[in-house]
C-alpha positions in Angstrom: 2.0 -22.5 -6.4 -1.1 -23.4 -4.8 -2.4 -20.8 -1.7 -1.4 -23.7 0.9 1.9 -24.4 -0.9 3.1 -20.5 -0.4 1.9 -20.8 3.1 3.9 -23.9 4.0 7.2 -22.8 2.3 6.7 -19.0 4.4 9.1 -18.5 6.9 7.1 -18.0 10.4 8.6 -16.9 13.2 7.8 -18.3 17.0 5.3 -15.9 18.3 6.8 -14.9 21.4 9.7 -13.5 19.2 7.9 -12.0 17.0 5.5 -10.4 19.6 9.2 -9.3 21.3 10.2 -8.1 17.4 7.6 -6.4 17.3 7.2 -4.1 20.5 4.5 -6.5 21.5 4.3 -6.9 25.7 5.3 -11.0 25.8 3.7 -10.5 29.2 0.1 -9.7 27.7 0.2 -12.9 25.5 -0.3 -16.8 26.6 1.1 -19.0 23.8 -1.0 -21.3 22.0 1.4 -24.0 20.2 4.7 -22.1 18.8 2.8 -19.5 16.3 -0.5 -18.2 17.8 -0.8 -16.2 21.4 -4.0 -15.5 23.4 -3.8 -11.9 24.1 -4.9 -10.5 27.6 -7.1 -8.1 26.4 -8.3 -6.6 29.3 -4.6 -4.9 29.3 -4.8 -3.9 26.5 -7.7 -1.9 26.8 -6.4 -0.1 29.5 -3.6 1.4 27.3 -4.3 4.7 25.1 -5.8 4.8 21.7 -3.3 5.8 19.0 -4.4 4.3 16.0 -6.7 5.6 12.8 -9.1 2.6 11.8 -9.6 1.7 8.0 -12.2 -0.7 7.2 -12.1 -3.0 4.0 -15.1 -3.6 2.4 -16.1 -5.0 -1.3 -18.2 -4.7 -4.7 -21.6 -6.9 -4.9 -19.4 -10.4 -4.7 -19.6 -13.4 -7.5 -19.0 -16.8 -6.7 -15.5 -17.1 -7.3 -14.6 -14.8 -4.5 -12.8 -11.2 -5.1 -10.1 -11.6 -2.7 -11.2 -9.2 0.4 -9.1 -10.5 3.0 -6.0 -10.7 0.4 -6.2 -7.0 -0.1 -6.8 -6.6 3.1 -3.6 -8.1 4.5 -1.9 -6.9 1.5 -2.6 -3.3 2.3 -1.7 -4.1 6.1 1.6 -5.2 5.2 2.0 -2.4 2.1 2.0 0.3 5.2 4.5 -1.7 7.1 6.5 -1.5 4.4 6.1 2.3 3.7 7.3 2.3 7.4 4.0 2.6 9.1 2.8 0.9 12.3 0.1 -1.1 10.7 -2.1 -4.6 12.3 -4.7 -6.2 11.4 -7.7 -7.1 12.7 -9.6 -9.7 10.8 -12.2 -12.6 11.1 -11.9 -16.3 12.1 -13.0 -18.9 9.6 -15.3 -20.7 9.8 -15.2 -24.6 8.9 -18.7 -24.5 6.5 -16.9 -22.3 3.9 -13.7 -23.7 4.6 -15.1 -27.3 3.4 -18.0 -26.0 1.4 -17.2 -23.4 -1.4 -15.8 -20.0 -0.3 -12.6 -20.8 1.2 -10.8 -19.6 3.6 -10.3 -16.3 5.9 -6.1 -16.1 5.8 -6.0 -14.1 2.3 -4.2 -16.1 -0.5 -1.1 -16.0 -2.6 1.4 -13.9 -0.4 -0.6 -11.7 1.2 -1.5 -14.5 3.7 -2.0 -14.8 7.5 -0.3 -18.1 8.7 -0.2 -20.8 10.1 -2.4 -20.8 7.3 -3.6 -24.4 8.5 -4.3 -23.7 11.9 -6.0 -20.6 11.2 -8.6 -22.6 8.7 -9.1 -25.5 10.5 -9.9 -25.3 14.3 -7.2 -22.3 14.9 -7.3 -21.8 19.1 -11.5 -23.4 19.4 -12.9 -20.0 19.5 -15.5 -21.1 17.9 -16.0 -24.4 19.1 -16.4 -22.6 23.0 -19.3 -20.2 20.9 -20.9 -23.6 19.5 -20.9 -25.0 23.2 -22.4 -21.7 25.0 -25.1 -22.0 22.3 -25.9 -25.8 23.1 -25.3 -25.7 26.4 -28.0 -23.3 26.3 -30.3 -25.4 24.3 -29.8 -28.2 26.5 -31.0 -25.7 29.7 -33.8 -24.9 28.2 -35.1 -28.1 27.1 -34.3 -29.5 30.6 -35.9 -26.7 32.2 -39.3 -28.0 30.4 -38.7 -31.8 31.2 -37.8 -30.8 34.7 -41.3 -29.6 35.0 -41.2 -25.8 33.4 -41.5 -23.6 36.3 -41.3 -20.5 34.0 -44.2 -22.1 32.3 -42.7 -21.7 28.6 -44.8 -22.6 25.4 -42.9 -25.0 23.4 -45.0 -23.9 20.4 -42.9 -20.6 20.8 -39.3 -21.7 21.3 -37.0 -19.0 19.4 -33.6 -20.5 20.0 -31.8 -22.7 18.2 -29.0 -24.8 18.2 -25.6 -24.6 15.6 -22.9 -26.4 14.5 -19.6 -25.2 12.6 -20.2 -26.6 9.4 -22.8 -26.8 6.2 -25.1 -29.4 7.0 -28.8 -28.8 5.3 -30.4 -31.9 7.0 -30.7 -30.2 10.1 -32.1 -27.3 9.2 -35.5 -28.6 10.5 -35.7 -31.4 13.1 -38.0 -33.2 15.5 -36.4 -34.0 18.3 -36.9 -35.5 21.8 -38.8 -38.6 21.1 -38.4 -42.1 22.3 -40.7 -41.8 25.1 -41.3 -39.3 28.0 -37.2 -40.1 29.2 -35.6 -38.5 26.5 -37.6 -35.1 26.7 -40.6 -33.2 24.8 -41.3 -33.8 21.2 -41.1 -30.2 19.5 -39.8 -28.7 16.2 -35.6 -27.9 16.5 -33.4 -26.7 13.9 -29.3 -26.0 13.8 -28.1 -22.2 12.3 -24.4 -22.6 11.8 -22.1 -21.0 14.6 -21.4 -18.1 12.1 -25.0 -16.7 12.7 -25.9 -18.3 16.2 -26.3 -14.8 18.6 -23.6 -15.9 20.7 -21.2 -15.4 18.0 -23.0 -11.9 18.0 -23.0 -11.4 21.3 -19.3 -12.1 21.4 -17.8 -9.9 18.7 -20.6 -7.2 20.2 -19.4 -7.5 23.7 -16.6 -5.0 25.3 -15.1 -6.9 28.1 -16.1 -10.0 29.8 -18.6 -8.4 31.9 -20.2 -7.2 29.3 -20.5 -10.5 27.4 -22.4 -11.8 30.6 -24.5 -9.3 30.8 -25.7 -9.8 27.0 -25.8 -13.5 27.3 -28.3 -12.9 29.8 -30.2 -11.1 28.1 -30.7 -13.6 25.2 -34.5 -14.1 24.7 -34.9 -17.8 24.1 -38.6 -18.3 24.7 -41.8 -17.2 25.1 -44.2 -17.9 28.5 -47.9 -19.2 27.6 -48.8 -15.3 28.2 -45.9 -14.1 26.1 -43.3 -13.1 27.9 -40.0 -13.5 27.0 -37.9 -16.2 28.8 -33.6 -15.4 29.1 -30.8 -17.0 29.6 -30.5 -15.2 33.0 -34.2 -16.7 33.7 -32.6 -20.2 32.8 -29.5 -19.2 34.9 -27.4 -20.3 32.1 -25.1 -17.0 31.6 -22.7 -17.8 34.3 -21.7 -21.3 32.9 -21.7 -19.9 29.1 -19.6 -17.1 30.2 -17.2 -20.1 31.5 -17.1 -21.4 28.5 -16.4 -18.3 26.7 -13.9 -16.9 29.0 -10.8 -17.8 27.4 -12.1 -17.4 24.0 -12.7 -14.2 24.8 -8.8 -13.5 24.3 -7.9 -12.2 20.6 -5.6 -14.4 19.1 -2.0 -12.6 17.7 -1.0 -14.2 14.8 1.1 -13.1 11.7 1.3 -12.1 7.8 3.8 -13.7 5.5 6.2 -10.5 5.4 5.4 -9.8 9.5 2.6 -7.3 10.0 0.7 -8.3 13.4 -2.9 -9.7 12.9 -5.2 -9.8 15.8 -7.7 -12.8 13.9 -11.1 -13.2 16.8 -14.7 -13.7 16.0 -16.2 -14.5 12.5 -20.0 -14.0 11.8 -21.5 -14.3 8.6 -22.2 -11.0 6.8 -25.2 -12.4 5.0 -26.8 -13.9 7.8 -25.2 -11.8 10.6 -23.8 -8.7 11.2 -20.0 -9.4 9.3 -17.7 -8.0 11.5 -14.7 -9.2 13.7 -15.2 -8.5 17.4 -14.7 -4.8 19.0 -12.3 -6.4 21.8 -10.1 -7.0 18.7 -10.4 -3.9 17.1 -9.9 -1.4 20.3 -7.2 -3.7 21.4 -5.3 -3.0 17.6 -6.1 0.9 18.1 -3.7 0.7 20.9 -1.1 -1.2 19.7 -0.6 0.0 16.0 -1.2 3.7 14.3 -2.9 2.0 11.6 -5.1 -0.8 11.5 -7.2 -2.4 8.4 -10.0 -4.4 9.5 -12.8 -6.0 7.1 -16.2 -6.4 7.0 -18.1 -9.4 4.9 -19.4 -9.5 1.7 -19.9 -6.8 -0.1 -20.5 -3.0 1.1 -24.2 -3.5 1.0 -24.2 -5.8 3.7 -21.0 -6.1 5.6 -19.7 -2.3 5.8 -23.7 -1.2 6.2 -23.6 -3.3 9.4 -20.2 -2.6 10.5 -21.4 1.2 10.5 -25.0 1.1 11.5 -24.2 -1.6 14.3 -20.4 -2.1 15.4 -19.7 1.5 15.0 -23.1 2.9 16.7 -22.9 -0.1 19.5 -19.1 1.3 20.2 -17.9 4.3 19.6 -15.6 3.0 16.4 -15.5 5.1 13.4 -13.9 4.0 10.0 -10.5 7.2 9.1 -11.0 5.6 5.6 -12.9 3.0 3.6 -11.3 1.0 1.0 -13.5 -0.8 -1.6 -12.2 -3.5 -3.4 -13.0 -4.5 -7.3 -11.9 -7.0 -9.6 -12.1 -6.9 -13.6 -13.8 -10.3 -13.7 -16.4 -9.0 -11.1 -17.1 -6.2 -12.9 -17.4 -8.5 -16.0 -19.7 -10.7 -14.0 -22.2 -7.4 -13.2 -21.8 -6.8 -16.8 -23.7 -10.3 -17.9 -19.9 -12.0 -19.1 -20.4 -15.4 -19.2 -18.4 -17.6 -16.3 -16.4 -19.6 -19.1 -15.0 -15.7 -20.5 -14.5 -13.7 -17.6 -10.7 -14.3 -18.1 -10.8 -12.9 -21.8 -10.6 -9.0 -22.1 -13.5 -6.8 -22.7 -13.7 -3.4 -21.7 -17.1 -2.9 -22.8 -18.1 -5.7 -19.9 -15.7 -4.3 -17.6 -17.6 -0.9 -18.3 -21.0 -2.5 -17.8 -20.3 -4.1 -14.6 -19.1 -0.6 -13.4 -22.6 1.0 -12.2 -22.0 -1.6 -9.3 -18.8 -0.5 -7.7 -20.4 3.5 -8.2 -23.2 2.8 -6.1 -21.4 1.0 -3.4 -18.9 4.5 -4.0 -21.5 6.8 -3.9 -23.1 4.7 -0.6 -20.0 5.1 1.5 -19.1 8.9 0.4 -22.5 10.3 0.2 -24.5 8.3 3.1 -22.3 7.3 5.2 -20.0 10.3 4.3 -16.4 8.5 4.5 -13.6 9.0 2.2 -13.3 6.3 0.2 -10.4 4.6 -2.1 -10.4 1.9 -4.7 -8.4 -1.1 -4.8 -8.7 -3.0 -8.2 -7.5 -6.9 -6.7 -5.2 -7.7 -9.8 -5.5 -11.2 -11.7 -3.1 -12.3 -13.9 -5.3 -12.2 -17.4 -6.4 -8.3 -16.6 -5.6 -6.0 -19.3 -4.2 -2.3 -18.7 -6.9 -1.3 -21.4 -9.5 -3.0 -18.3 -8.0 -0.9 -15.5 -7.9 2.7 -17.8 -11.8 1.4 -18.1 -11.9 1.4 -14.1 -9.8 4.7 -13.1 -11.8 7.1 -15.9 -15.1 6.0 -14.0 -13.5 6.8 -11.1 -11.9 10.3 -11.6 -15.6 11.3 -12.5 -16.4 10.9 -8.5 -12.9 12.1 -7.8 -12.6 8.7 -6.5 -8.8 7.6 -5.8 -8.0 3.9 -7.5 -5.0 2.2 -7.3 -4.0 -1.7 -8.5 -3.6 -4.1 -5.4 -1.0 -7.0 -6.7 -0.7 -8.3 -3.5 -1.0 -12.2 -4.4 1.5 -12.0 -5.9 4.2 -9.8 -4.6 2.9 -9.5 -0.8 3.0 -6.2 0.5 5.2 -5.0 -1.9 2.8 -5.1 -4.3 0.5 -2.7 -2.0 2.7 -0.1 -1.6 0.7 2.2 -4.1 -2.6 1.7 -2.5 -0.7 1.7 1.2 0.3 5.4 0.3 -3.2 6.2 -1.2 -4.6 5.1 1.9 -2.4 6.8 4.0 -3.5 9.9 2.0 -6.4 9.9 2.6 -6.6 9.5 6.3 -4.2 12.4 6.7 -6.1 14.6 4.7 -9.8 13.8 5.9 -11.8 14.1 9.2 -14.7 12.5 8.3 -17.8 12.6 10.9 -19.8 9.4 10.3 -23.4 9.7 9.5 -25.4 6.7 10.3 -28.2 5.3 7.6 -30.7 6.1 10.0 -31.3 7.7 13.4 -32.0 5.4 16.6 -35.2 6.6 17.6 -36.8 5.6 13.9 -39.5 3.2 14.0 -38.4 -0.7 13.2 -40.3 -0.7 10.0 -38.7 2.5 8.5 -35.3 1.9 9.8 -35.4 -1.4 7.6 -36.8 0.6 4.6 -34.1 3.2 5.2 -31.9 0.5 4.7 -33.4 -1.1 1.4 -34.0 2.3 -0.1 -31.0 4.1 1.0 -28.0 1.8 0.7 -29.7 -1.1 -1.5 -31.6 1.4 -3.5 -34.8 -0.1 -3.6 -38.1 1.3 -4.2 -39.9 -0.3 -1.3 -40.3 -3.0 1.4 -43.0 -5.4 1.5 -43.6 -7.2 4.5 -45.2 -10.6 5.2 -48.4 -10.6 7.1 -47.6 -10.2 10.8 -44.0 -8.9 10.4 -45.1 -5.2 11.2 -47.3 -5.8 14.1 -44.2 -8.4 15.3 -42.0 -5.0 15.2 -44.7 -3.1 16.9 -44.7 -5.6 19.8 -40.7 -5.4 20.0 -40.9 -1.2 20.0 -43.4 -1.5 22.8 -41.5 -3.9 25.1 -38.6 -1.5 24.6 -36.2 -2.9 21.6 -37.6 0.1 19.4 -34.2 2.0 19.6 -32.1 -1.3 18.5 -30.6 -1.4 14.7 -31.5 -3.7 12.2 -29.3 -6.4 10.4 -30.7 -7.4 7.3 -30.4 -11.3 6.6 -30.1 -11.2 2.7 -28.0 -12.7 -0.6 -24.7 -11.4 -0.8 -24.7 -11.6 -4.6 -27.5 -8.9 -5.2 -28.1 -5.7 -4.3 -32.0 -7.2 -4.2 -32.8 -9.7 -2.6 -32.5 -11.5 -5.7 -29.1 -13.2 -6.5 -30.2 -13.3 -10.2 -30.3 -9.7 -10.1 -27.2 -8.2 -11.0 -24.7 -4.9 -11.3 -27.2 -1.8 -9.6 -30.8 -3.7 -10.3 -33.7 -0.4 -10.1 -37.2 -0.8 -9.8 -37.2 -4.3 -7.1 -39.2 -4.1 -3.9 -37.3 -6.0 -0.7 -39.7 -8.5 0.4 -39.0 -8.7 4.6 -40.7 -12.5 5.4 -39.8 -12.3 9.3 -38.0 -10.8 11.9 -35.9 -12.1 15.2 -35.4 -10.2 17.9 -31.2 -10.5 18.9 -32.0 -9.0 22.3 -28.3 -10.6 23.7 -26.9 -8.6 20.4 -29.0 -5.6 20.5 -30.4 -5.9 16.9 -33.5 -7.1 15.2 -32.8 -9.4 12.5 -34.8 -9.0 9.6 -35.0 -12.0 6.9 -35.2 -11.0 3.2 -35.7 -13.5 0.5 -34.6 -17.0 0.7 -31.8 -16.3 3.2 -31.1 -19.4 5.6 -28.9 -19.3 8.5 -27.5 -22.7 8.2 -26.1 -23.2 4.5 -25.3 -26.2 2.4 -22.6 -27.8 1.0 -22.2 -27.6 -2.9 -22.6 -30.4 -5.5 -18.6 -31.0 -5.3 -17.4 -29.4 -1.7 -14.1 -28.1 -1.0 -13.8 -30.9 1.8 -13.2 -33.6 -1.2 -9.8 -32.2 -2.2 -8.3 -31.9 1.0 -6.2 -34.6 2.7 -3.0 -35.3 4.7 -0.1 -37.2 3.0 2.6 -39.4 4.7 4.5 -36.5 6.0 2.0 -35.3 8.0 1.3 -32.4 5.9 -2.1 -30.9 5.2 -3.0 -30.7 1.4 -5.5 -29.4 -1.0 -6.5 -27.2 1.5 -6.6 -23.7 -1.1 
């Protein structure tokens, strides 16, 4: 059966009775529909931390996807059935991979989140209330300059732009306001998809609702004809975005197929953002579960670097345990097998794909200095002969590994890795060590980046890009992290470059000051923040029959 199929045939118990089954306060939740709650946060947060934090992270990722969010939910619901108190706390979709290429954010198989549906399409609005703080904004500021610009603003050096949730190349670059003097000034515009607009940032950085205002204001949108940087708070627009983000602001309680709690709020792009699924979310599970598995995009490069460097340095959060997750036909990719043969067996291209899972290994145990475990993601045409391949590599590190079948058999098929896991939080207290210090210059905090966890033997900037950072340290962002904008599918910023690539130089073309966020964004590469749709788009195959049901939809 088909991801959407196992879904629809789950059994899925009204939310206020599961929250009730579960030792969940029906009081702290508002329902949304029969199956999702809003959950008063605020609480929450009030309650006492009693949960260890494992975070999820992944190999250098190919285009067929390695199954993250399955093993993560799998290994959720692998330590309820060991007879922990496990949640999750995961990303929301968003709609551009949903009808583009990736797919969706619920796991797959039956090691899903449901209503599968819901969750995938436009779940409780959260971000459709993100989209709308970031126009709304938009719309101030371009008013603010047909109104007669008081703050005296240059057009020429507008930095904010507006999004959409979906994959829609054509508006990457605009003209807008013509027609005549009525419908505004002329300038250059663009859309970022929601996944990478700062509010999204802002939101899954923000602590409590307070908080989120005060970084809203703080969003730098503008500069004045003398350079000066023009806010949100300058345009007054923080009160009326925090309206709109108010409710959203609420982590939504859902459920896995065999009834482990998910907490599913906020979704940027680890790519083009910083990956992670909002600290409201993630505090709020440390008080209601002793374990909880969150995940952070892509691969470990990118999504765990910035969950550690900014989530966990912005918060206080530290990961008990990091699990990294590998597939045979991922390891065959790194090892140049041809997409048509990744499903026949070869241990010699399982073997050289494996330098790519060791330095992601060696990253998280020896930089970042976290215990970490392996979880080979099984697919029906890997060998036994494959996984030997993947275990001897790993007993050189004195690296635990352990098969995830959790498509297949839910949590049940997790309970290996569940008790692996387990292990290893209760026989490690790890301190985390950040990839670089705070008070390191812009410049060197990206190279610490590129040489440390990319392994790279250099950075080469565009012209400007380090007198740029020089102007942020000296108006006082020199202390903020950076969040690296590259391609997933490299450790360079090459996607061509495969398995551990030596000897490439990172080349930085610009950087964007996240002042809302508190990070400097640095471009590498090619990297957009507003993808495309693919020659034959997800979108195509889904449809709604004469039942009412959703179809093709995974």
């Amino acid at each position: 059966m088909t991801d959407i199929e196992i879904a629809q045939k789950a059994e899925i118990t009204p939310i206020m009775e599961f929250a009730k089954a579960r030792g969940i306060d029906t009081e702290l939740l508002s329902p949304y529909g029969k199956y999702i709650a809003k959950l008063d946060a605020d609480a929450v947060l009030r309650q006492k931390r009693r949960g260890r934090l494992v975070l999820v992270t992944a190999l250098t990722p190919t285009p067929a996807g390695e199954g993250k969010t399955t093993v993560s939910v799998a290994l959720a619901d692998g330590l309820t059935k060991n007879g922990k108190s496990a949640m999750l706390a995961l990303r929301e979709p968003s709609l551009g991979p949903v009808f583009g290429v990736k797919g969706g954010a619920a796991g797959g198989g039956y090691a899903q989140v449901l209503p599968m549906e819901n969750i995938n399409l436009h779940f409780t609005g959260d971000l459709h209330a993100i989209t709308a703080a970031n126009n709304l904004l938009a719309a101030m500021l371009d008013n603010h300059i047909q109104q007669g610009n008081k703050l005296m603003i240059d057009t020429r050096r507008i930095e904010w732009r507006r999004c959409m949730d979906m994959n829609d190349r054509q508006l990457r670059f605009i003209t807008d306001g013509l027609g005549g003097k009525s419908n505004g000034v002329p300038r250059e515009d663009g859309f970022d998809i929601t996944a990478a607009s700062e509010v999204m940032a802002v939101f899954c950085l923000a602590s409590d609702l307070a908080d989120l205002r005060k970084r809203l204001g703080a969003l730098v949108v503008a500069r004045t004809f003398d350079g000066k940087p023009v806010t949100a708070k300058d345009l007054k627009a923080d009160g009326a975005m925090t309206a709109l983000l108010r409710d959203a602001l609420m982590p939504n309680l859902v459920q896995t197929i065999d009834k482990t709690p998910c907490l599913m709020h906020g979704g940027p792009f680890a790519n083009i953002a910083h990956g992670c699924n909002s600290v409201i979310a993630t505090r709020c599970a440390l008080n209601m579960a002793d374990i909880v598995v969150t995940e952070a995009g892509f691969g470990a490069d990118l999504g765990a670097e910035k969950f550690i460097d900014i989530k966990c340095r912005m918060s206080g959060l530290q990961p008990d345990a990091v699990v990294l997750v590998a597939t045979v036909r991922a390891l065959k990719h790194h090892g140049g097998c041809e997409k048509a043969l990744l499903s026949k067996p070869s241990k010699e291209l399982t073997a050289a794909g494996l330098p790519n899972l060791m330095r992601h290994a060696r990253n998280i145990r020896d930089v970042w200095n976290l215990p970490v475990v392996v979880a080979i993601n099984r697919f029906a045409t890997d060998t036994d002969e494959e996984m030997d391949v993947i275990r001897a590599e790993c007993a050189k590190l004195g690296i635990p590994v352990e098969m995830c079948d959790g498509w297949a058999k839910g949590g049940d098929g997790a309970r290996e890795l569940a008790a692996k896991v387990s292990s290893a939080i209760e026989e490690n207290k790890p301190e985390l060590h950040f990839t670089y210090p705070d008070d390191m210059p812009l410049s060197e905090k990206i190279e610490a980046v590129c040489k440390r966890i990319y392994h790279a033997d250099g950075v080469s900037f565009a012209a400007g890009v380090k007198k740029q950072l020089s102007a942020l340290e000296a108006e006082g962002y020199g202390a903020c992290p950076v969040c690296i904008a590259k391609t997933q599918y490299s450790f360079s910023d090459d996607p061509k470059r495969l398995s551990a690539p030596e000897g490439f130089t990172v080349s930085i073309r610009k950087v964007h000051l996240s002042a809302g966020a508190g990070f400097i964004v640095a471009f590498a590469g090619d990297i957009i923040a507003m993808p495309g749709l693919p020659k034959v788009p997800a979108a195509e195959s889904v449809y709604v029959d004469d039942a009412g049901k959703i179809q093709g939809l995974f």
